[in-house]
C-alpha positions, 0 to 999 in steps of 0.5 A: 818376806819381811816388812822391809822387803815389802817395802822396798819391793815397791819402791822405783830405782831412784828412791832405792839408790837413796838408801845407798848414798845415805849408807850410814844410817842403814843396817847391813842386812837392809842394805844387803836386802837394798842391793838386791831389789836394785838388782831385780828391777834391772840396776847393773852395778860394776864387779868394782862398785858390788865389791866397794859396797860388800865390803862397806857393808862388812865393816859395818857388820863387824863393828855393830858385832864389836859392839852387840852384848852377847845377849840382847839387852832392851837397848840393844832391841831399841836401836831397830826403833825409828821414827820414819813414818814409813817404817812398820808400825809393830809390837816391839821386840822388848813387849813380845819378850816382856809379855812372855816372861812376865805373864805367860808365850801365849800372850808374847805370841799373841803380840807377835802375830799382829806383827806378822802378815802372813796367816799361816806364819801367824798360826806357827806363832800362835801354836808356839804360845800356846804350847809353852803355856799348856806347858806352863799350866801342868808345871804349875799343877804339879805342887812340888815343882817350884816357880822357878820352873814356871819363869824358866819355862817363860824365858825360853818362851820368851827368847825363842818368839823375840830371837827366833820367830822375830828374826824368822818373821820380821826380820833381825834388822828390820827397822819399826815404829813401836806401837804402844803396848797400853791397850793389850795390857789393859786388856791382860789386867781385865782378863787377870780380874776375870780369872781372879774373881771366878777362882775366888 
């Protein structure tokens, strides 16, 4: 269950039918995730009105398609950010990639498991970062391999934990607040100056 869902899972019919008449300002997939919950808690809706809202819901889908970059871009990730103070508080999508392309997964995949609630899904996370960075560390040992193989091991670090494990995890659409990436930086730079002084 994502943290949209968890969300919702909570709330009464009244406060979802909320997300309903102010229908613009939700993604398609929180809308979907919206209807669903009615349902479970017992709302009835007509053949009529569940066909008028797929069908917005559609169109809505569509036109975000027609204008999504085939790739994301740190824009495209920014638009899930809000300021509604009952959206999650998590690591963005752009720090979890930042951190594995620039550094090393096991540092991305340290962010996105302080996204994600469920232990075991944490240690999926976790297990990956590691991987790709025991990877990373025999690439670079081997002298007569360049860098470039490092940071191409990076991006696809980094693309598989902010697309696929994010989406897995935490949901395409979920909307969040960002929470600032100051303090796990500072603490990456001590740990750089640790490793730095005790090679040196």
């Amino acid at each position: 269950m994502t943290h949209f869902e968890n969300l919702i899972s909570k709330q009464t019919v009244e406060e979802l039918m909320e997300y309903i008449n102010d229908f613009e300002r939700y993604s398609p997939w929180a809308l979907t995730a919206v209807i669903n919950e009615l349902k479970a808690k017992g709302k009835t809706f007509s053949d009529e009105e569940l066909n008028s809202l797929y069908e917005k819901i559609e169109k809505k889908k569509e036109a975000e398609e027609e204008q999504s970059p085939f790739f994301s871009s740190s824009k495209s990730w920014g638009k899930y950010i809000v300021t509604d103070p009952e959206a999650p508080l998590l690591y963005s999508k752009f720090a979890v990639s930042s951190f594995s392309f620039f550094f090393s997964a096991i540092f991305g995949a340290i962010l996105l498991a302080l996204n994600v609630e469920n232990k075991t899904n944490k240690i999926k996370v976790i297990g990956v970062g590691v991987l790709f960075t025991t990877i990373v560390i025999l690439v670079g040992s081997l002298s007569s391999l360049p860098i470039l193989y490092v940071f191409g091991i990076n991006g696809a670090s980094s693309y598989l934990l902010s697309t696929e494990f994010w989406n897995k995890y935490i949901g395409r659409e979920t909307k969040y607040r960002a929470k600032s990436t100051w303090r796990p930086l500072l603490v990456l730079i001590a740990i750089a100056v640790v490793l730095f002084g005790w090679i040196f």
